[in-house]
C-alpha positions as a Markdown table, in Angstrom:
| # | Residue | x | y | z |
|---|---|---|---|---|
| 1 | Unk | -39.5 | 51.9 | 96.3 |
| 2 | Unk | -40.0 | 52.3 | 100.0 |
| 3 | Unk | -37.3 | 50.0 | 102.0 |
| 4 | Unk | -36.8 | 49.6 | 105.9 |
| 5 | Unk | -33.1 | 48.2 | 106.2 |
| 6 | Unk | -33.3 | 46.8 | 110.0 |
| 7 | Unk | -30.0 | 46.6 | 111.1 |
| 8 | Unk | -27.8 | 50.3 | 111.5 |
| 9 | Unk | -24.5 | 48.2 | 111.5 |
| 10 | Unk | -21.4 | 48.3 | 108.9 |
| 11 | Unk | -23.6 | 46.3 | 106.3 |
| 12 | Unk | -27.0 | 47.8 | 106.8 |
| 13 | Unk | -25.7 | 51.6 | 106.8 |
| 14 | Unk | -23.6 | 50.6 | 103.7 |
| 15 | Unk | -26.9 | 48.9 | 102.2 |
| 16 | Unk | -28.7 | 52.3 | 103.1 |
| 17 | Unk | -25.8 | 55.0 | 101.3 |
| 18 | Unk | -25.8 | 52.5 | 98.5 |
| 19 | Unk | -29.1 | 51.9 | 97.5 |
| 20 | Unk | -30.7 | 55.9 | 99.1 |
| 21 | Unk | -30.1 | 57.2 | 95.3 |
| 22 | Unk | -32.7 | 55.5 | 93.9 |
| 23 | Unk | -34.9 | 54.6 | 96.6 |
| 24 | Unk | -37.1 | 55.9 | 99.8 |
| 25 | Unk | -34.7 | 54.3 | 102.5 |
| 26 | Unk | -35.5 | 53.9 | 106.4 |
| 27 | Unk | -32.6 | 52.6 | 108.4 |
| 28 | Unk | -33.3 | 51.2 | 111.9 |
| 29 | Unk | -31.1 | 51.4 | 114.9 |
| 30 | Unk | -31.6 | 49.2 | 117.4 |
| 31 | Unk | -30.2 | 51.2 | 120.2 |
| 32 | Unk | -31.4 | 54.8 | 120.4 |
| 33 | Unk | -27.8 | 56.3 | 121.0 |
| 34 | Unk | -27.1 | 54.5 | 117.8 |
| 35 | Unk | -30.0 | 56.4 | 116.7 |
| 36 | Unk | -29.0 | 60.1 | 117.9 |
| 37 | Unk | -25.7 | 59.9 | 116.7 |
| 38 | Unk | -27.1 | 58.9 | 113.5 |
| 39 | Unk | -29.6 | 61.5 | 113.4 |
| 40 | Unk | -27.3 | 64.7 | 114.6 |
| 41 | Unk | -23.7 | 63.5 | 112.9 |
| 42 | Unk | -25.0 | 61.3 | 109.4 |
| 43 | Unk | -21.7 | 59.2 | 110.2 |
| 44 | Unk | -21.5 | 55.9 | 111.7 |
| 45 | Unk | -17.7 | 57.1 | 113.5 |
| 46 | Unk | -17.2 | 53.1 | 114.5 |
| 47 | Unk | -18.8 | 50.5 | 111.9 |
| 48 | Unk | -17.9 | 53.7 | 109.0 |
| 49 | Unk | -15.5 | 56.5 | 110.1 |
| 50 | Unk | -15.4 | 59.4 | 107.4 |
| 51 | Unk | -18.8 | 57.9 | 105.4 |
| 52 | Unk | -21.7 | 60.5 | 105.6 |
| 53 | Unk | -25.4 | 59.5 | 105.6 |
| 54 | Unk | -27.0 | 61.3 | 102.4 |
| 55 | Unk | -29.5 | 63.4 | 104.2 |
| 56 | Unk | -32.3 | 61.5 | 102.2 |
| 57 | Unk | -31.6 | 58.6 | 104.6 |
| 58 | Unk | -34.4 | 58.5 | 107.5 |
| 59 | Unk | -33.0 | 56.9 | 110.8 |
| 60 | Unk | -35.6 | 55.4 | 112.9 |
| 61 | Unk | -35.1 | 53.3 | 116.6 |
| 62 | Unk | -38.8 | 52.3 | 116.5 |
| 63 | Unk | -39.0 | 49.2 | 113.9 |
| 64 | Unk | -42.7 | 49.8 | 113.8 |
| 65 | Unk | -42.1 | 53.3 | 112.5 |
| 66 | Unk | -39.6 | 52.4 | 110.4 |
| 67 | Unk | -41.6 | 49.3 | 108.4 |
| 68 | Unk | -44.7 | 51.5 | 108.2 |
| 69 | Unk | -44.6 | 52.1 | 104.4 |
| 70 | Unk | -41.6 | 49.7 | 103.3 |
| 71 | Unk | -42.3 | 47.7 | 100.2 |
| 72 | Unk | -39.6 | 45.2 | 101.3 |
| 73 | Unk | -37.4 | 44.9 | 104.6 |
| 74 | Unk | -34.0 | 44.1 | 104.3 |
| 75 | Unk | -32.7 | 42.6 | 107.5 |
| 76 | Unk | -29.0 | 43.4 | 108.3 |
| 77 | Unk | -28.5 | 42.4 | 112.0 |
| 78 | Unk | -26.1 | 40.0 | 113.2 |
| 79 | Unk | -27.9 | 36.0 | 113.1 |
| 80 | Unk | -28.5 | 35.8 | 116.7 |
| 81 | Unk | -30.4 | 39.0 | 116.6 |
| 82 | Unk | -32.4 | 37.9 | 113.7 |
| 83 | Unk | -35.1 | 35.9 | 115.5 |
| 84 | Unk | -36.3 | 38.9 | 118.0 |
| 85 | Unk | -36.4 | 41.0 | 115.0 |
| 86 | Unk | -38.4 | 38.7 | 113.0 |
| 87 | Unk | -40.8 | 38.1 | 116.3 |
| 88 | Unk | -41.6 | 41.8 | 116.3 |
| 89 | Unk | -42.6 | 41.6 | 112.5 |
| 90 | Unk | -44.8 | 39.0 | 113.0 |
| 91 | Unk | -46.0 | 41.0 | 115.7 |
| 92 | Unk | -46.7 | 43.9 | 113.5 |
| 93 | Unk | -48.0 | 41.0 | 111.0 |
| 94 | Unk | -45.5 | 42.0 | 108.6 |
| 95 | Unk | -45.9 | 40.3 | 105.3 |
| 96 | Unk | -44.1 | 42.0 | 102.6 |
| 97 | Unk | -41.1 | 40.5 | 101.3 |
| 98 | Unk | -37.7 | 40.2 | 103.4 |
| 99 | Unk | -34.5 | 40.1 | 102.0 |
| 100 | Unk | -32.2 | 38.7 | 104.6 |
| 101 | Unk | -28.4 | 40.7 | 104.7 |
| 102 | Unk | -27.0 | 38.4 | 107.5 |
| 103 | Unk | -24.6 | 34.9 | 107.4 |
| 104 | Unk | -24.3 | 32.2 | 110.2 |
| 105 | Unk | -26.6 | 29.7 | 112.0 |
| 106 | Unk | -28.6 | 30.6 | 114.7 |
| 107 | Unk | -27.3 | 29.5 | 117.3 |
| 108 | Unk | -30.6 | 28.7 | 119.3 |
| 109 | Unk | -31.6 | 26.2 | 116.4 |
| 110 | Unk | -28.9 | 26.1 | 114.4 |
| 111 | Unk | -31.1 | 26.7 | 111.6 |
| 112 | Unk | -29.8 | 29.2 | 108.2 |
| 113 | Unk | -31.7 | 32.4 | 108.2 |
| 114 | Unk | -34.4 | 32.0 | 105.7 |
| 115 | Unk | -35.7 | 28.7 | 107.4 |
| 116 | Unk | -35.7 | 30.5 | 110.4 |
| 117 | Unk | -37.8 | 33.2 | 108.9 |
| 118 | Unk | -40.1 | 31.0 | 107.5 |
| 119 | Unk | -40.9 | 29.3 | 110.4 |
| 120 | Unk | -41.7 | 32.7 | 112.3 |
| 121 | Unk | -43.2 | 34.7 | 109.2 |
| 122 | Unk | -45.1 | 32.1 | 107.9 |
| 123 | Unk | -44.5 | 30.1 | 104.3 |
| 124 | Unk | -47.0 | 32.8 | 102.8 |
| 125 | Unk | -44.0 | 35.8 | 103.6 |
| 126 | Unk | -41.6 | 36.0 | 100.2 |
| 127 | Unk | -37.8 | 35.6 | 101.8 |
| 128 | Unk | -34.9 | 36.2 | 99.8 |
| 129 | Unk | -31.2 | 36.0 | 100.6 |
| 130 | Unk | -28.4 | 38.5 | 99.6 |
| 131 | Unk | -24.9 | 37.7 | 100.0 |
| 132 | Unk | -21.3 | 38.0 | 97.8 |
| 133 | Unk | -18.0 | 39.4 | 98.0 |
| 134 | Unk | -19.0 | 42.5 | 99.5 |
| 135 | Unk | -16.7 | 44.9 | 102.3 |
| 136 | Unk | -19.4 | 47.3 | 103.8 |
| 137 | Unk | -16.8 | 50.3 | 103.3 |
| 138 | Unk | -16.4 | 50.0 | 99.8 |
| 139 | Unk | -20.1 | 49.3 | 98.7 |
| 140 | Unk | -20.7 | 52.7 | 101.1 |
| 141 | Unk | -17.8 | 54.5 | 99.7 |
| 142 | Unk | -19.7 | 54.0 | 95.7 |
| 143 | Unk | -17.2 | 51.0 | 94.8 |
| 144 | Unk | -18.0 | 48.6 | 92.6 |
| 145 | Unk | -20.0 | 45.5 | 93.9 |
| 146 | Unk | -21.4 | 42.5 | 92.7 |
| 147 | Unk | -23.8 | 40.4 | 94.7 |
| 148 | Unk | -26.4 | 37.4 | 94.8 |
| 149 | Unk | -29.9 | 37.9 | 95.4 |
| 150 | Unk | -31.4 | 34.1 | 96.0 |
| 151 | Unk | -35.0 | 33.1 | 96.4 |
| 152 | Unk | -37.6 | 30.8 | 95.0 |
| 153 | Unk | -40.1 | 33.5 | 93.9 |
| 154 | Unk | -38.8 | 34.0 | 90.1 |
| 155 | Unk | -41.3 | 37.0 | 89.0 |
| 156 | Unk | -40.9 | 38.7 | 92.6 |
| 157 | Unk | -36.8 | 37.9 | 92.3 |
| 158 | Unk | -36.7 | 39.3 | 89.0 |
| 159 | Unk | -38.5 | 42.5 | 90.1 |
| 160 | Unk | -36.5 | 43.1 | 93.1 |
| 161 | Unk | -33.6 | 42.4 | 91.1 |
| 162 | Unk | -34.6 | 44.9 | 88.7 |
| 163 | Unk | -35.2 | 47.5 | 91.5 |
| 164 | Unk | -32.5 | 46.7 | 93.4 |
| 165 | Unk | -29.6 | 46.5 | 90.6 |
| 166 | Unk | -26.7 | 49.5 | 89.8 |
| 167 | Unk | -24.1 | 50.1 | 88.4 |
| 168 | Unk | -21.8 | 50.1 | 91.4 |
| 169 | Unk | -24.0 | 47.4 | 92.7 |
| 170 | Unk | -24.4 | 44.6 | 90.2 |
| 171 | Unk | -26.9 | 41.7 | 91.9 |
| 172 | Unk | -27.3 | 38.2 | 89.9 |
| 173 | Unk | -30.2 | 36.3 | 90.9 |
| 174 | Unk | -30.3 | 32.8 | 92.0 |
| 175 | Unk | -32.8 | 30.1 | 92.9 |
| 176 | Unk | -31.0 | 28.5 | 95.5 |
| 177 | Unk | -31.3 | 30.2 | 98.9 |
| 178 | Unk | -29.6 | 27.4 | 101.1 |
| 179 | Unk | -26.2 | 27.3 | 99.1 |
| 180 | Unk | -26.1 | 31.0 | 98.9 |
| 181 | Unk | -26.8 | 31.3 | 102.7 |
| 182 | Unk | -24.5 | 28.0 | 103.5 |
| 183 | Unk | -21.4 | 29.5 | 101.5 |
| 184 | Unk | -22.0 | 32.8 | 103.1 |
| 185 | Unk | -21.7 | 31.3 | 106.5 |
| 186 | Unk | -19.0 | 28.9 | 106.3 |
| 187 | Unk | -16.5 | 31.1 | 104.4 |
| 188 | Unk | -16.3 | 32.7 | 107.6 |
| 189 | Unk | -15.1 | 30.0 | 109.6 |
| 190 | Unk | -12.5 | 29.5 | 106.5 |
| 191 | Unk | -11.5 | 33.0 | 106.8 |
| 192 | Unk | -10.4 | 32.7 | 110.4 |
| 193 | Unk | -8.6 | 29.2 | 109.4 |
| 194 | Unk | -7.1 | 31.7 | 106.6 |
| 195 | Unk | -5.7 | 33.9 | 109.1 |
| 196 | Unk | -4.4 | 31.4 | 111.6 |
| 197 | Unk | -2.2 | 30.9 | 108.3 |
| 198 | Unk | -0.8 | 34.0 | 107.3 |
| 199 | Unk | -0.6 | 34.8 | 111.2 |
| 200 | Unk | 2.0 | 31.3 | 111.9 |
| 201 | Unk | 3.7 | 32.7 | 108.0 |
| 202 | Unk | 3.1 | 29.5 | 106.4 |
| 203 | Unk | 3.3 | 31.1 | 102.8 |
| 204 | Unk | 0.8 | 31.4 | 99.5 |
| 205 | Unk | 0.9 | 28.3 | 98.7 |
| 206 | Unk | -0.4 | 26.9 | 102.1 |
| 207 | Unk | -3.2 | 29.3 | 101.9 |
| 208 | Unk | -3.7 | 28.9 | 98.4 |
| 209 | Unk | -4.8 | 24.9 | 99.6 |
| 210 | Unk | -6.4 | 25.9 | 102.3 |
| 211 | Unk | -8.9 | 27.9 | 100.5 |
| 212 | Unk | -9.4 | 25.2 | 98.2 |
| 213 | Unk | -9.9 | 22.4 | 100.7 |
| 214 | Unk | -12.2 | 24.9 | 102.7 |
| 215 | Unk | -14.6 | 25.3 | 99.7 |
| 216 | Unk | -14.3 | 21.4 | 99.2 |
| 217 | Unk | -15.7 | 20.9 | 102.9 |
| 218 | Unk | -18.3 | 23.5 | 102.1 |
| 219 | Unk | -19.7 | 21.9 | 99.3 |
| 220 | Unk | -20.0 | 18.5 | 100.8 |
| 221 | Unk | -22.1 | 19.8 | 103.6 |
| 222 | Unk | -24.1 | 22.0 | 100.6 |
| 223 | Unk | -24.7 | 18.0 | 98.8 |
| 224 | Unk | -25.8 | 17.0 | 101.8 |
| 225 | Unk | -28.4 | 20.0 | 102.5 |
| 226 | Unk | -29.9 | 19.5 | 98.8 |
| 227 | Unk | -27.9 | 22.7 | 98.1 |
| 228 | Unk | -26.7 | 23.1 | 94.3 |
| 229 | Unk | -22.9 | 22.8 | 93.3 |
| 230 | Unk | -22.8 | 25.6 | 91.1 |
| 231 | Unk | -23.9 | 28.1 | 93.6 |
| 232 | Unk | -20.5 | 27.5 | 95.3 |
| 233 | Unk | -18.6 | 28.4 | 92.4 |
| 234 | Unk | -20.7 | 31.6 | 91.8 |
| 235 | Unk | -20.3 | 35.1 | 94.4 |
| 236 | Unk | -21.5 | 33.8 | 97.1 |
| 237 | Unk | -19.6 | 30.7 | 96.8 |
| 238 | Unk | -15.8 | 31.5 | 95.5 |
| 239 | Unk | -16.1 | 35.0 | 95.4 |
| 240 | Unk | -17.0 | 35.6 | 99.0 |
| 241 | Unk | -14.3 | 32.9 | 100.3 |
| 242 | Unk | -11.6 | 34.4 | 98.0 |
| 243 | Unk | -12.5 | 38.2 | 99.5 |
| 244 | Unk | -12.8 | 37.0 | 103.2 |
| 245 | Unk | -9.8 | 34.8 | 103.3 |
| 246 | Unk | -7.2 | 37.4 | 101.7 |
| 247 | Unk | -8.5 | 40.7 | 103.0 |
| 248 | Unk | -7.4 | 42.5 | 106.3 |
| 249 | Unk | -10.2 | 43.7 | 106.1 |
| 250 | Unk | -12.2 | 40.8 | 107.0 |
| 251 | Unk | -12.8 | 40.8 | 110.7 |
| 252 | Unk | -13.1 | 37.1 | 110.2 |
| 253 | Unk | -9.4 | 36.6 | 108.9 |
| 254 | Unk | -8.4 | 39.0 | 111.8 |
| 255 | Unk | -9.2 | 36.6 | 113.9 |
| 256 | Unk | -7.0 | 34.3 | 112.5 |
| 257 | Unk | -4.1 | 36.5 | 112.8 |
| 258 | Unk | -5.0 | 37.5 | 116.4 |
| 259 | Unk | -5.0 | 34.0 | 117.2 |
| 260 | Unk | -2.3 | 32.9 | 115.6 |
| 261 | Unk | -0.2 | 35.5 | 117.2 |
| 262 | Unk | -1.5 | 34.3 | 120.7 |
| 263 | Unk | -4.0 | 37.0 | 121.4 |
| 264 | Unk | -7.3 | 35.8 | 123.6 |
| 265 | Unk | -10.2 | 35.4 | 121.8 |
| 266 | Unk | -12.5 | 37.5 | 123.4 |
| 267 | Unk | -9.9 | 40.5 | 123.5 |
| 268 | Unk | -9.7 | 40.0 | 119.7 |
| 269 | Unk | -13.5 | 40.4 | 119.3 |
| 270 | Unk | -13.7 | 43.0 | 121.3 |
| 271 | Unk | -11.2 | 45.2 | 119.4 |
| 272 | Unk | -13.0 | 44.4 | 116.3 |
| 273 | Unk | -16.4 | 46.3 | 116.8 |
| 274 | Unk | -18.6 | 44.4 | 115.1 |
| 275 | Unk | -19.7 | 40.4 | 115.5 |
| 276 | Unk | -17.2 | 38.1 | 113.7 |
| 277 | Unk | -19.6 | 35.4 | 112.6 |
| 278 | Unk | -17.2 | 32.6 | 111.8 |
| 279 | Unk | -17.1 | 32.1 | 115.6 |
| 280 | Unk | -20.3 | 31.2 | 116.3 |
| 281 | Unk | -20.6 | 29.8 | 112.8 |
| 282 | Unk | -17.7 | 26.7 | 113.9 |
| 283 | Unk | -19.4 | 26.6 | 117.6 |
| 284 | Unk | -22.6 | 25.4 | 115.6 |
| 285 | Unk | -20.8 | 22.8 | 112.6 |
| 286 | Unk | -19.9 | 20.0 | 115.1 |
| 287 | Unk | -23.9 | 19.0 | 115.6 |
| 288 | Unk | -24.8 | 20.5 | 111.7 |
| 289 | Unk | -22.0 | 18.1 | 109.9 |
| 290 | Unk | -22.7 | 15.2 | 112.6 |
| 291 | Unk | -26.3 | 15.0 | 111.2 |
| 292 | Unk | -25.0 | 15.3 | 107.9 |
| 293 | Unk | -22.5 | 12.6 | 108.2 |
| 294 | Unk | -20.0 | 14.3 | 106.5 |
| 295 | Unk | -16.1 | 15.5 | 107.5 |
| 296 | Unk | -14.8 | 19.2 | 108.2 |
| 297 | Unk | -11.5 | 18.7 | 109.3 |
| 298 | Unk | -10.4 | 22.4 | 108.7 |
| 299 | Unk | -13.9 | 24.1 | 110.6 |
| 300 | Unk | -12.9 | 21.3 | 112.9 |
| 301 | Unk | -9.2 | 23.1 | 113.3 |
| 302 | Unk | -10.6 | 26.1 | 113.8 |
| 303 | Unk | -13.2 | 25.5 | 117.1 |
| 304 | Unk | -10.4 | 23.8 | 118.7 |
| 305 | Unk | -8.3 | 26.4 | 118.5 |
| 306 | Unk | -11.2 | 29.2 | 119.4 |
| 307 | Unk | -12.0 | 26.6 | 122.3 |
| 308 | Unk | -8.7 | 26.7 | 123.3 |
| 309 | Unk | -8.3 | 22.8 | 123.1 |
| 310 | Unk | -5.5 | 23.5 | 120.7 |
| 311 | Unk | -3.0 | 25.7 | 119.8 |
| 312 | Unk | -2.4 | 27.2 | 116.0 |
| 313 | Unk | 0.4 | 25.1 | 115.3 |
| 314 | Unk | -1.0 | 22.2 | 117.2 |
| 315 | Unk | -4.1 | 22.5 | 114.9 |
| 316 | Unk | -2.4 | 22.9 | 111.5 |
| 317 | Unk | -0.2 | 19.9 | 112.4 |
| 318 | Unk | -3.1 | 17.8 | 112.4 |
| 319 | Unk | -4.4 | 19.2 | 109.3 |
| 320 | Unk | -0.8 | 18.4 | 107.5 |
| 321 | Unk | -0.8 | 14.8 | 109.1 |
| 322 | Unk | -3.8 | 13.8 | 107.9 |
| 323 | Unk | -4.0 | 10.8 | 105.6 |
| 324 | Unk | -3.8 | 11.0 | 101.6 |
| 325 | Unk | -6.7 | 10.9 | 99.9 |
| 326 | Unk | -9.0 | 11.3 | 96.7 |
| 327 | Unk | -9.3 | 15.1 | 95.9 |
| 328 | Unk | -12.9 | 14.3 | 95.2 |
| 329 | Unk | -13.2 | 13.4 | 98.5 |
């Protein structure tokens, strides 16, 4: 199969070594540097110091030459540049299927990924969503991953899946696009609640609850979106938030830390090297949960802290104070 990954980032280069030994892969760089660096060293030295490009791998910085022959795109840029790529596809009138690599809200329209891609592709363009405990590094270094591919197209979802699938990258399908894509954007935001904990040294067994109250505020908003509660249990659900919250790894949970330890938010982000989505992910919940009518009281901890309304400890105070209640709830 002919895939254009669109996105030459941790995630989509790691997409592109992973999934070049069994298919024709096309990964585009955005930036032409990006490109020639590619191109001349078959290492990413930032997003994947020491991983080499299998010479199989073609690198492109024009998307129209890259999508000329793809069967499928896989889209693997940050959310908020997802809608520019998706206006040049539907430039190109792109309408093979698009398997969307990214997590967050746009922030523009606050809208998850695949609704945005709907809206600019057209209902007729087959969109899928792929998310799961996954650390670029280890799914470029051959490591074992498992992973959700989610989409309402069952015979299409079950060929992809079929194409797609290996042994060092297991993917499980599901039917339910906005729980995979809600989980994968909110664990983020939980992550760097995660961090703020182990940063301040408040032990296990404080993040051990926060994890668990995090997924409990991510499922109410999933009820509330017509998401299903199984999904939330399943990779993209539990498995992501247990990876991201208890990894260093995670450049959301670094955030955490940094904060916690009193570093300024934008010097943290720009040490990290690639987009931390749980940032822009909180900045976006206060409107999203408002509509919903529903409570996030840790995402809540968290943008006061980025917004610098609060401090760590004032923040976690709140969280302990807060009044006993129904676990259900």
């Amino acid at each position: 199969m002919q895939i254009a990954i669109l996105g030459a980032g941790a995630w989509g280069t790691a997409l592109a070594i992973s999934l070049s030994g069994r298919h024709q892969i096309t990964l585009w760089a955005r930036r032409p540097e990006v490109c020639t660096l590619l191109r001349s060293k078959r290492q990413h030295p930032t997003a994947l110091p020491g991983i080499t490009l299998p010479s199989a791998i073609q690198i492109e910085d024009s998307l129209s030459a890259a999508i000329q022959h793809s069967e499928i795109v896989i889209v693997s840029v940050a959310v908020s540049g997802v809608r520019s790529v998706l206006d040049q596809l539907a430039l190109y009138n792109y309408h093979n299927p698009v398997i969307l690599a990214c997590k967050g809200f746009e922030q523009q329209s606050q809208q998850l990924p695949h609704v945005l891609t709907q809206k600019v592709l057209g209902t007729d363009t087959a969109i899928f969503s792929l998310s799961g405990p996954s650390f670029a590094s280890e799914v470029a270094q051959g490591k074992p991953t498992a992973l959700v591919l989610a989409g309402e197209n069952p015979s299409l979802l079950s060929d992809l899946l079929s194409q797609l699938h290996h042994p060092h990258l297991r993917i499980y399908s599901n039917d339910d696009p906005t729980g995979v894509e809600l989980a994968g954007a909110l664990k983020n935001v939980i992550a760097i609640a995660a961090g703020m904990c182990d940063g301040m040294g408040l032990g296990l067994n404080a993040r051990a609850a926060l994890i668990t109250r995090g997924l409990a505020e991510i499922r109410r908003l999933g009820k509330s979106m017509g998401a299903k509660p199984e999904t939330f249990l399943g990779l993209a659900g539990l498995g992501d938030l247990m990876l991201t919250c208890t990894a260093p790894l995670s450049r959301n949970y670094r955030v955490g830390q940094g904060l916690a330890q009193g570093q300024n938010l934008q010097s943290i982000l720009d040490s990290l090297g690639e987009v931390a989505e749980g940032v822009s992910t909180a900045r976006a919940l206060p409107h999203i949960a408002s509509i919903a009518e529903i409570e996030m009281p840790i995402c809540a901890a968290v943008l006061s802290v980025i917004e610098g309304q609060s401090s760590c400890a004032d923040a976690m105070t709140k969280l302990l104070e807060r009044d006993p209640r129904a676990e259900a709830q």
